[in-house]
C-alpha positions in Angstrom: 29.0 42.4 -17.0 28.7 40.2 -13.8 28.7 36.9 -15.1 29.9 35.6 -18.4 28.6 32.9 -20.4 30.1 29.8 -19.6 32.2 28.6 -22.4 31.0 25.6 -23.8 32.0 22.3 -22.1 33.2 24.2 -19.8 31.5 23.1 -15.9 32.6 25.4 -13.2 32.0 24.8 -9.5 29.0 23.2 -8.8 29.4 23.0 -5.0 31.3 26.7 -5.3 28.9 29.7 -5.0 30.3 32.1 -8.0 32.6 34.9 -6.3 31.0 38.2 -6.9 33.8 41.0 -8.5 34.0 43.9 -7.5 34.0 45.2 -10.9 31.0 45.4 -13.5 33.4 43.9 -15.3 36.7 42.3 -16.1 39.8 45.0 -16.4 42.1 43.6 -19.2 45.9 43.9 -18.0 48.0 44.3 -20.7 51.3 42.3 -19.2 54.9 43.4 -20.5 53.2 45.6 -23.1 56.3 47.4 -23.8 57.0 44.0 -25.8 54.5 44.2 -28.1 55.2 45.2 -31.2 53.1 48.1 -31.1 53.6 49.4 -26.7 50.7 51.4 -26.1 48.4 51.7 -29.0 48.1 47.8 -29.2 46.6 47.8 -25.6 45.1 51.1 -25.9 42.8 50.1 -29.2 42.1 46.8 -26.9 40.6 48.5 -24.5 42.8 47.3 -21.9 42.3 49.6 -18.7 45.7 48.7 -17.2 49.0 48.6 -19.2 52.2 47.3 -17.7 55.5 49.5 -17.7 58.5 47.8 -16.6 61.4 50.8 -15.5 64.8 49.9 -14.7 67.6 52.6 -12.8 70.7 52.8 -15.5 73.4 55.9 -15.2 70.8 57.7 -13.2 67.8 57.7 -15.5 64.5 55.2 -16.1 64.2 53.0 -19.2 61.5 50.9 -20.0 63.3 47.6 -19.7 62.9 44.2 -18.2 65.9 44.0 -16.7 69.2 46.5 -16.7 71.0 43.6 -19.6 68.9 44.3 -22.1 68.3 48.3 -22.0 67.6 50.6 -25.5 68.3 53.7 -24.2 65.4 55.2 -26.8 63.0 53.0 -24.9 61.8 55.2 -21.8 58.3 56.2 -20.0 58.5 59.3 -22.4 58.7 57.9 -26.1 56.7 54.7 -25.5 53.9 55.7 -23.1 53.5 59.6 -22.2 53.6 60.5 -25.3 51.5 58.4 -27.2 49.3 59.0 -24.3 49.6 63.1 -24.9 49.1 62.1 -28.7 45.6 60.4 -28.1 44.5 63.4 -25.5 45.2 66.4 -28.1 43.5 64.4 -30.9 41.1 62.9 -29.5 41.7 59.3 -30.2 40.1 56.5 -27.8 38.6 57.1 -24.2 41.4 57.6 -21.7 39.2 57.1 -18.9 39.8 54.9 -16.0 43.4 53.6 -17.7 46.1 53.4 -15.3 49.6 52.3 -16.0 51.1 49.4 -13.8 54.4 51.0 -13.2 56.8 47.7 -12.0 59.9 49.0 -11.1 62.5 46.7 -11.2 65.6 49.1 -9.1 65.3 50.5 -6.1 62.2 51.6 -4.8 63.1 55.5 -3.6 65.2 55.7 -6.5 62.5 55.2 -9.0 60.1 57.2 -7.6 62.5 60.2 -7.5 63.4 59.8 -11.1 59.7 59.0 -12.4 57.8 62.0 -10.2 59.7 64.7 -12.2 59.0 63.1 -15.8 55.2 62.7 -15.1 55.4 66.4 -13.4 56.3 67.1 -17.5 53.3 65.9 -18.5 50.5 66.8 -15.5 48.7 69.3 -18.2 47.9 65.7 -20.3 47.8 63.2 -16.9 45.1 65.7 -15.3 42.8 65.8 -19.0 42.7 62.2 -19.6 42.2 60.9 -15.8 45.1 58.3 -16.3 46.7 57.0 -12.8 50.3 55.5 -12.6 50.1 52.3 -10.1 53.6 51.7 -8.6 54.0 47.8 -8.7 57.5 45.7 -8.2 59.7 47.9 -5.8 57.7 50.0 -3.5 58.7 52.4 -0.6 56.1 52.3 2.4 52.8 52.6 1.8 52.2 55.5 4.3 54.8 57.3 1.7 52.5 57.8 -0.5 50.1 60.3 1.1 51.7 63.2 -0.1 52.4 61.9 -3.7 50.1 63.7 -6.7 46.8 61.8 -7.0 47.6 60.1 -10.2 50.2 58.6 -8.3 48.8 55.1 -6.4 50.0 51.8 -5.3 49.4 48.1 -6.2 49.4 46.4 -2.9 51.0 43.0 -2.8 49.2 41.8 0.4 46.0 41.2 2.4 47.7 42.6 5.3 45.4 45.0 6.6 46.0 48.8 6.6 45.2 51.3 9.7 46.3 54.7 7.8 43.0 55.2 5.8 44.9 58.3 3.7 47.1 55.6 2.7 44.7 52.9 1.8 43.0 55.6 -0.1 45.9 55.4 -2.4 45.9 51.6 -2.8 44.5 50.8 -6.5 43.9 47.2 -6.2 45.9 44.2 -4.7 47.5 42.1 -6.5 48.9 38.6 -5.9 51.1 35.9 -6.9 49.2 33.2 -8.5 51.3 30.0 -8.3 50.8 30.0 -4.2 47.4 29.2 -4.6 47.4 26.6 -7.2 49.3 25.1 -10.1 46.8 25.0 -12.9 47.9 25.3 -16.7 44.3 26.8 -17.7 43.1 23.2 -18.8 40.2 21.9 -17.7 38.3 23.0 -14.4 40.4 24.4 -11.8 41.0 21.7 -8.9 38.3 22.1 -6.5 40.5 22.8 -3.9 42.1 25.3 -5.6 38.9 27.0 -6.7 38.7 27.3 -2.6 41.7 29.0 -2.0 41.2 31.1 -5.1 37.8 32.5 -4.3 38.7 33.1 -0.3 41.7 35.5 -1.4 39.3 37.3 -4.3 36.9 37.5 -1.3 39.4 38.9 1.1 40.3 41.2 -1.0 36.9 42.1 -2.0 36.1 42.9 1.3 39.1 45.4 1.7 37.7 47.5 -0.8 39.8 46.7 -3.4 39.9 45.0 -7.3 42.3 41.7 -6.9 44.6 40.7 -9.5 47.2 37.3 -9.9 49.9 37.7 -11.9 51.4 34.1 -13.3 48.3 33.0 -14.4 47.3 30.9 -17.5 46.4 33.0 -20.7 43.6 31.4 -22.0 40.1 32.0 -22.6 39.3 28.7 -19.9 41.3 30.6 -17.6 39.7 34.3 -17.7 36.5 32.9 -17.4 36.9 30.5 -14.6 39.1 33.2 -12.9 36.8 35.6 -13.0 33.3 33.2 -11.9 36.0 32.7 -9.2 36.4 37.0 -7.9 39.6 37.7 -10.0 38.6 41.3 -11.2 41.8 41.6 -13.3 42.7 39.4 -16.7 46.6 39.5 -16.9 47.0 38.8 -20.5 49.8 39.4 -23.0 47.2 39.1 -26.5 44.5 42.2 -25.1 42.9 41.9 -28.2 42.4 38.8 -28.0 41.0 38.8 -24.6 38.8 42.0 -25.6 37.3 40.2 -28.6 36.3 37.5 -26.3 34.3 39.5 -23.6 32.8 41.2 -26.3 30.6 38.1 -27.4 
């Protein structure tokens, strides 16, 4: 799906040449999903190919939290997302397929990685047959750390710095970048024309790295996916994926 029909009313950029993604089409993020009522199976059902999983570091162990005030020590990788995950593999529910799990961790960097690599280890038989990949987002160590990491294991880069160790690169998913440096729209209306400048130059940058781009902080409206994504934004970062999935599929 390159382009999109144009929603009605809706005039984009007619001095702008459309941004071409990288993807066929858009990737729906499912942002904070652990907050949905239903984590997991809401996105899952959505078809949303990225799924966001908050982990805070409390008395030496993860939890699926948004900050350490407000932990439920039931709440972890485990019950809300590997399982349900390992539930869907064995019975065949859905298409696993190119899913990966935006892994923001809120505590130190090293920390969480050394606590999350032997959870996921638990669960490599289930990882391996569905082809899932965890994207470390929020806190990250270096990037040239990651060489030696499992390959499920990758990394959302938060920069258009470039990158001379190729292995590493390799293990970049996509970039991903704050949204509000680049404009201030509330998803009403066209997107300032300057804005729509600055917008499609980092999609492009990106783009030419190799890599899917993403903002996170962006409006969540149906104005705003489309006109983001004429624009090069790969990613929809959206908290109602079935919303957003109902949408692309007219």
């Amino acid at each position: 799906m390159k382009k999109l029909t144009l929603l009605a009313g809706c005039v984009l950029m007619n001095s702008l040449a459309f941004a071409e993604p990288i993807l066929e089409q858009p990737m729906i993020h499912s942002h904070n999903d652990y907050q949905q009522v239903v984590p997991f199976w809401y996105a899952y059902s959505s078809n949303a190919k990225s799924i966001e999983v908050d982990l805070v570091v409390q008395d030496g162990a993860l939890y699926v939290s948004h900050g350490d005030d407000v932990i439920d020590k039931r709440r972890t990788i485990e019950t809300l997302y590997l399982q349900p995950l390992e539930q869907a593999v064995d019975l065949s529910i859905g298409e696993t397929e190119k899913i990966h799990f935006l892994v923001d961790m809120k505590s130190d960097a090293q920390t969480s990685l050394d606590l999350l690599l032997p959870v996921l280890k638990k669960y490599e038989p289930t990882i391996e047959k569905s082809g899932v990949t965890f994207v470390i987002s929020g806190n990250r160590t270096p990037i040239e750390s990651y060489v030696n990491l499992p390959s499920y294991i990758q990394m959302d880069y938060q920069s258009l710095e470039p990158v001379n160790n190729e292995k590493a690169w390799d293990k970049v998913s996509m970039i991903s970048l704050a949204f509000k440096p680049y404009s201030s729209w509330d998803g009403n209306g066209e997107i300032p024309k300057e804005d729509q400048v600055k917008i499609k130059a980092v999609a492009d940058a990106a783009h030419q790295m190799g890599k899917p781009f993403r903002f996170w902080g962006t409006p969540d409206t149906a104005n705003a996916w489309q006109q983001l994504w004429e624009l090069g934004v790969d990613v929809i970062n959206t908290d109602q994926p079935d919303v957003v999935n109902r949408y692309l599929a007219k």
